[in-house]
C-alpha positions in Angstrom: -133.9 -30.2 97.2 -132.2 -33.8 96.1 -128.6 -34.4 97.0 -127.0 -35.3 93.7 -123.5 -37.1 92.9 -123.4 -38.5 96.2 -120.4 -41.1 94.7 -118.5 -37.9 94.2 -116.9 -38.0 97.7 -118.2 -34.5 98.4 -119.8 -35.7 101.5 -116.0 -36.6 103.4 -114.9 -33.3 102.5 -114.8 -30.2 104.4 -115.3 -26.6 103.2 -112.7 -24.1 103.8 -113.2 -20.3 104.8 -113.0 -19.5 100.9 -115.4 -21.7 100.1 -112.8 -24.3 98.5 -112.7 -28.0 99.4 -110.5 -29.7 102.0 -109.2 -33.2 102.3 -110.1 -35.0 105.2 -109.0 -38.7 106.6 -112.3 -40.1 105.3 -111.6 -38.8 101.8 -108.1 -40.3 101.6 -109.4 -43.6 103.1 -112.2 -44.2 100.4 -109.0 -44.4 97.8 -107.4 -47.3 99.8 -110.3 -49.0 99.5 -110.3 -48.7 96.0 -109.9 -52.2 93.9 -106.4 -51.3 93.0 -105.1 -50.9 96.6 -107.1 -52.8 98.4 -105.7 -56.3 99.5 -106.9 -59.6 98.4 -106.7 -62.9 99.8 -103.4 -63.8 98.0 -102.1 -60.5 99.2 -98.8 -60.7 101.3 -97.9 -60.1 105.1 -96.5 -56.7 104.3 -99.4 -55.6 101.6 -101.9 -56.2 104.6 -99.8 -53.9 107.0 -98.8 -51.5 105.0 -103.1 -51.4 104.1 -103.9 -51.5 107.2 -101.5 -48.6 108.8 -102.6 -46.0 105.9 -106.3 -47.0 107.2 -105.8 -46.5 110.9 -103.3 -43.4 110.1 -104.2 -41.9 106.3 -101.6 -39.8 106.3 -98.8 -41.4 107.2 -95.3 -41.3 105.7 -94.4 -44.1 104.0 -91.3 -45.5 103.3 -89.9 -46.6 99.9 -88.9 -49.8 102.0 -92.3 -50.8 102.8 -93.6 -50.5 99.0 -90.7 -52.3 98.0 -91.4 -54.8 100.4 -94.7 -56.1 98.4 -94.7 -58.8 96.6 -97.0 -58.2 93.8 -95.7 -56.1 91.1 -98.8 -54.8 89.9 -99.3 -54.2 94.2 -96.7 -51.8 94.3 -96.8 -49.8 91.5 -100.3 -48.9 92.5 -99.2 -47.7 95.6 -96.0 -45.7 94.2 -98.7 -43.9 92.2 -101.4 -43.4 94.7 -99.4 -42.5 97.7 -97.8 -39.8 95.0 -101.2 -38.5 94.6 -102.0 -38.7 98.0 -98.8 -36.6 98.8 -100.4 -33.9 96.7 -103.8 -33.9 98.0 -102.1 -33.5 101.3 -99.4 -30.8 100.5 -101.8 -28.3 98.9 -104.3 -25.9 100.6 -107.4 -27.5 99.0 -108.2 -29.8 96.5 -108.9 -27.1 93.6 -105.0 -25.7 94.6 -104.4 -29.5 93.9 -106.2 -29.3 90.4 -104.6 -26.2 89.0 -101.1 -27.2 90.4 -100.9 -30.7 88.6 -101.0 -28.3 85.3 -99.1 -25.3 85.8 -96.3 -27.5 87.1 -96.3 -28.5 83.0 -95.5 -32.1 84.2 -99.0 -33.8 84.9 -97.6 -36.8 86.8 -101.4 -38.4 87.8 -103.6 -40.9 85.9 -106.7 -39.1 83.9 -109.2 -41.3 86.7 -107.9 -39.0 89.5 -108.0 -35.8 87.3 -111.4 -37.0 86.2 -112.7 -37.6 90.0 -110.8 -34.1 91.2 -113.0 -32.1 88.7 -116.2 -34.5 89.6 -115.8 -33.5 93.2 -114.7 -30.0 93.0 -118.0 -29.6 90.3 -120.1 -30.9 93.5 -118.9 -28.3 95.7 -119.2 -25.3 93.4 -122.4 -26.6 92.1 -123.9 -27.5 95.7 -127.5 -25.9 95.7 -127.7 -25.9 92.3 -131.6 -26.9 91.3 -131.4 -27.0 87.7 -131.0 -30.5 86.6 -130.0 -29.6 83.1 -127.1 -28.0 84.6 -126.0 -30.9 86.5 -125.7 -33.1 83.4 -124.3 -30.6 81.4 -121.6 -30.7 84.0 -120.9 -34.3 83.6 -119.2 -33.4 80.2 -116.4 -32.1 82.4 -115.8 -35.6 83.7 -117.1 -37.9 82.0 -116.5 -39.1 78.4 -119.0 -38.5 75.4 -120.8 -40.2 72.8 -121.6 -37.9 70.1 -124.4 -38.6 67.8 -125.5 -36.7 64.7 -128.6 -37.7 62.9 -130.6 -35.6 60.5 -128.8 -32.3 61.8 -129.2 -33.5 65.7 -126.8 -33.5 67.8 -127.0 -35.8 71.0 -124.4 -37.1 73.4 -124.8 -39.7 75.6 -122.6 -41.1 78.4 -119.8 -43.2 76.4 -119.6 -45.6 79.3 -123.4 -46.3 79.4 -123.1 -46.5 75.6 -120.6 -49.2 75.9 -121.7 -51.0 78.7 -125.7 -51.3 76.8 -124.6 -52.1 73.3 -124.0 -55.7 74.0 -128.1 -55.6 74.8 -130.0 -54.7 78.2 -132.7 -52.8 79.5 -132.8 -48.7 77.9 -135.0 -45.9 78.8 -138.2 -45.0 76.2 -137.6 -42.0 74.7 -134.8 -41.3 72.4 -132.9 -43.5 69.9 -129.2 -43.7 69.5 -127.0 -45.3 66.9 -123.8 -46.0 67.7 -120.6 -48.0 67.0 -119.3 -49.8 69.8 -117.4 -52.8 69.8 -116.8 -52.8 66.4 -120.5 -53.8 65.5 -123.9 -51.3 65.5 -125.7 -51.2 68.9 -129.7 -49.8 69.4 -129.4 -47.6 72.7 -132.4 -46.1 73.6 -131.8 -43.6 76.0 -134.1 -40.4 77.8 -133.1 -37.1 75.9 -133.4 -34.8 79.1 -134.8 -31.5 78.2 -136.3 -28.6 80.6 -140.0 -30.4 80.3 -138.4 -33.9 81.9 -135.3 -32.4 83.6 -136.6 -33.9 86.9 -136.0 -37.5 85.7 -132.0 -36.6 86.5 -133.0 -36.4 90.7 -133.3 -40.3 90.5 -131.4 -41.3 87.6 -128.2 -38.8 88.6 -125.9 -42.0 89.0 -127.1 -44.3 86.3 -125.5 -42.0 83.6 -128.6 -42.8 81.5 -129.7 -39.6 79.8 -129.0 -37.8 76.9 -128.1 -34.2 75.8 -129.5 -32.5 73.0 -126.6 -30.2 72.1 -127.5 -28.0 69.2 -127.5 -24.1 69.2 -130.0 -22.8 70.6 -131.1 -26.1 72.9 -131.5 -25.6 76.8 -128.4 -28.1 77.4 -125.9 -25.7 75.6 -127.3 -23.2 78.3 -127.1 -25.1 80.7 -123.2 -26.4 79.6 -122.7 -22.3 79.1 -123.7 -21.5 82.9 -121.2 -24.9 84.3 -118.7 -22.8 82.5 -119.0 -19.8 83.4 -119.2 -21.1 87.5 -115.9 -23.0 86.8 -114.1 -20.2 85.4 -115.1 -17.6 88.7 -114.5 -20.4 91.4 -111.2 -21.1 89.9 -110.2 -17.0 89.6 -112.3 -15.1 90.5 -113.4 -13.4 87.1 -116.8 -13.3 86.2 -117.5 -14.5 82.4 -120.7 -14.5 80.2 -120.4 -17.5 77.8 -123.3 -17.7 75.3 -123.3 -20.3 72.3 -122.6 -19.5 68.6 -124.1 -20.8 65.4 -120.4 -19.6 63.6 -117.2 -17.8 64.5 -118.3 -14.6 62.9 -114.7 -12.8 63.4 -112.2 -14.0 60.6 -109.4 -13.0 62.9 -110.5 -13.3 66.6 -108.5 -12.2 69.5 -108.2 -15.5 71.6 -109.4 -19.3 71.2 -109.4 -22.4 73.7 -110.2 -25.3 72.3 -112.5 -26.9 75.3 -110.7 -30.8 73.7 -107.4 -31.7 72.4 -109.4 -32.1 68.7 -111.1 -28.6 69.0 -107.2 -27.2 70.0 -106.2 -28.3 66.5 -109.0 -27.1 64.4 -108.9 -24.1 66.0 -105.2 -23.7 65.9 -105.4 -24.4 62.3 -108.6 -21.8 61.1 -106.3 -18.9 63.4 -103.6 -20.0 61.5 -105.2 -19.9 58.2 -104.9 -23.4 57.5 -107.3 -25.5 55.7 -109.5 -27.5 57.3 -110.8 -30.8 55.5 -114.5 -30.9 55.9 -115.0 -33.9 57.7 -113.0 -32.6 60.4 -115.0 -29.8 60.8 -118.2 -31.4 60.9 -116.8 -33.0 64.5 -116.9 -29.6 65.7 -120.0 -30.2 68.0 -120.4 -26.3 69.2 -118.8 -22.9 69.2 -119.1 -20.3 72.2 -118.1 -16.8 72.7 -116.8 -16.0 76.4 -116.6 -12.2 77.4 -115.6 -10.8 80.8 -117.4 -8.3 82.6 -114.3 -6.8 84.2 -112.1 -6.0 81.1 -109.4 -5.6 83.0 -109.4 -9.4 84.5 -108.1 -10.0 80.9 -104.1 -9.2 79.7 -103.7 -5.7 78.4 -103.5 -6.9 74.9 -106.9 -8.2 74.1 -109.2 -6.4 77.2 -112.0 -6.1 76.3 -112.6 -8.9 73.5 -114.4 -11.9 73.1 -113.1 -15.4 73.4 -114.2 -17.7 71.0 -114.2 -21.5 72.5 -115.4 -25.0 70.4 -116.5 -28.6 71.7 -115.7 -31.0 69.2 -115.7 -34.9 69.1 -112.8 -37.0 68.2 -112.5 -39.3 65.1 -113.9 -41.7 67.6 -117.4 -39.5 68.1 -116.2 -39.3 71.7 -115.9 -36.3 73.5 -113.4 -36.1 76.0 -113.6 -32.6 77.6 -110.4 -30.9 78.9 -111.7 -28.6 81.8 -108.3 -27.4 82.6 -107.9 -25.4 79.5 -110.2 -23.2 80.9 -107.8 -22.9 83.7 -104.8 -22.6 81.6 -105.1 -21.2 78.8 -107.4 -17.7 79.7 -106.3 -14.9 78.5 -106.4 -13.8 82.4 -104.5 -10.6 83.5 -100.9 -11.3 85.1 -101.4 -10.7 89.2 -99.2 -8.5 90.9 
């Protein structure tokens, strides 16, 4: 089978006896040789030693002095928030503690990229064997940004950054045609819609972000997003979930919501609430899902036994910026004794 997000940083990690992952020297070194961190030429005496002491010795204390001591401005508040980062990737029994623990501290004190790159690599590791392409770029939606399309009643999202980055002109795949908005002028992307007859095509193309979703009910991606789900949920706590797409919420009063976006919070918030909702803002709700858990009493006393009812949405934008940690956060998960 093909390794798959090999920029992930999976490979400098170690697995735990709970099957979690653990930082490692390696993994702490590939961030001080990010762009940010590392030095330049111009750098100063004290940039290249502090670089070069965190490389010989990752995990090494170091003092306020010794940030202070850069010149560059920009130089050391990249290191004030990195080593803070650092500090918590060390401090915490592996790097899904670290995940959950930077929101149920209610002060989330790290830079989205570093969220974004946690979830990337802790999808790696709970996804590791996985052979279902589809699956795999379904998953990306938990880390990377969206481009939603809709066109004649089809949904498709593409990878914003690929979007942005091809709408200027280049070189596109042959199947598929996007329109989008990008730079304040129309951009032609044409883009592979990868489907269960050409899910292969993702083996070579896993790092070129170049494929699109079809994400309608009833389409194998919204399957395939349904099963990432439902594998996120159980590594994270242990209870098991179905998740299964809707065409509509059928309950006018359901039981519990998450809002999978900060968009589809609101609109869902608002319908519970019996507010109304303007129709153009419900048109960006891209898809509606109804989790159930098999053990009823995973779930607080309260609602055991119903469904949640969870929605995707794009912003005013058309981007879809997924919030995997309100799967964490906001489950209606039994209090542990």
């Amino acid at each position: 089978m093909p390794d798959f997000w090999r920029n992930s940083g999976y490979h400098l990690l170690t697995r735990n006896s709970s099957g979690r992952v653990v930082v490692t020297d390696d993994f702490l070194r590939a961030y001080y040789l990010r762009p940010e961190i590392h030095p330049v030429e111009e750098s100063c005496d004290a940039e290249h030693r502090l670089h070069a002491a965190l490389m010989h010795d990752p995990r090494r204390a170091v003092p306020v002095a010794d940030v202070e001591a850069l010149r560059d401005a920009d130089a050391r508040d990249n290191y004030r928030i990195l080593l803070r980062f650092r500090d918590r990737l060390i401090g915490a029994e592996s790097l899904e503690a670290c995940y959950a623990g930077l929101f149920h501290a209610g002060n989330v004190d790290v830079p989205p990229l570093f969220i974004e790159q946690l979830a990337h690599v802790i999808l790696r590791n709970i996804l590791d064997g996985c052979e279902e392409p589809l699956r795999l770029r379904a998953a990306e939606l938990f880390f990377r940004e969206q481009k939603a399309s809709v066109k004649d009643g089809q949904i498709l999202l593409a990878d914003l950054e690929t979007v942005e980055m091809h709408a200027a002109g280049g070189v596109y795949g042959s199947l598929g045609k996007l329109i989008v908005e990008a730079q304040g002028s129309l951009g032609r992307v044409e883009l592979d819609v990868l489907d269960r007859d050409n899910a292969a095509l993702y083996w070579q193309r896993d790092s070129r972000h170049d494929t699109l979703l079809g994400f309608n009910h009833g389409r194998a991606a919204i399957d395939a997003y349904c099963r990432v789900i439902e594998a996120w949920v159980q590594h994270f706590t242990g209870a098991r979930v179905s998740v299964a797409s809707l065409a509509r919420i059928e309950e006018p009063r359901w039981a519990w919501h998450i809002g999978l976006d900060a968009e589809s919070s609101a609109i869902l918030n608002d319908l519970w609430n019996g507010v109304e909702v303007e129709h153009g803002r419900m048109l960006r709700v891209l898809a509606l899902f109804r989790m159930e858990f098999a053990n009823a009493a995973d779930m607080r006393a309260d609602i055991a036994g119903q469904a949640v009812v969870l929605a995707l949405s794009s912003n005013p934008a058309d981007v879809v910026r997924m919030k995997p940690q309100n799967l964490l956060v906001n489950l209606p998960l039994a209090r542990r004794s």
